[in-house]
C-alpha positions in Angstrom: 0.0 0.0 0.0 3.3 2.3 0.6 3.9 2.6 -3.2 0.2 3.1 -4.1 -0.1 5.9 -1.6 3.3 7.4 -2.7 2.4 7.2 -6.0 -0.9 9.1 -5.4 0.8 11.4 -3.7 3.1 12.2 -6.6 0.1 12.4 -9.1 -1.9 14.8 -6.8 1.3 16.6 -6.2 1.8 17.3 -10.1 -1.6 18.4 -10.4 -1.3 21.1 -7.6 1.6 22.4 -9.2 0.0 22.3 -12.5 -2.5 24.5 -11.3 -0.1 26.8 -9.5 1.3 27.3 -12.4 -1.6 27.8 -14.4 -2.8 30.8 -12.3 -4.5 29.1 -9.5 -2.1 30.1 -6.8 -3.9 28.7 -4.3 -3.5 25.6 -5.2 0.0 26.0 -3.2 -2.0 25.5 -0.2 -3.0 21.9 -1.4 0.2 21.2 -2.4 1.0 21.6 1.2 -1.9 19.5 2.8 -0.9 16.4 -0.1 2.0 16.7 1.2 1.0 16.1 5.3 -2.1 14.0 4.3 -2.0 9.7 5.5 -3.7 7.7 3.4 -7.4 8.1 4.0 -7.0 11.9 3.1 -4.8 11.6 -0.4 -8.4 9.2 -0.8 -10.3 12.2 -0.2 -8.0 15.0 -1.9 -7.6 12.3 -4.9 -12.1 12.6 -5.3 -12.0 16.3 -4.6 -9.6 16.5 -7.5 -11.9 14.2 -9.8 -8.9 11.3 -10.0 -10.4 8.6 -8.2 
């Protein structure tokens, strides 16, 4: 489950910087939280973001 959370993690990461970049600056702020968040939450920030 390690590499399938890290994984997720690295995919949500990309899209938060995506969006940074794209203008949606607050997206930094997620960026942050993906990176704190255990497993149950990347679960829940990967719906919120329309991946899972």
């Amino acid at each position: 489950m390690y590499d399938d959370n890290e994984t997720l993690r690295r995919e949500l990461l990309d899209e938060a910087h995506a969006g940074t970049f794209s203008g949606l600056g607050s997206m930094l702020l997620d960026a942050e939280e993906i990176r704190n968040a255990g497993a149950e939450e990347l679960e829940e920030i990967a719906r919120r973001y329309g991946l899972r």
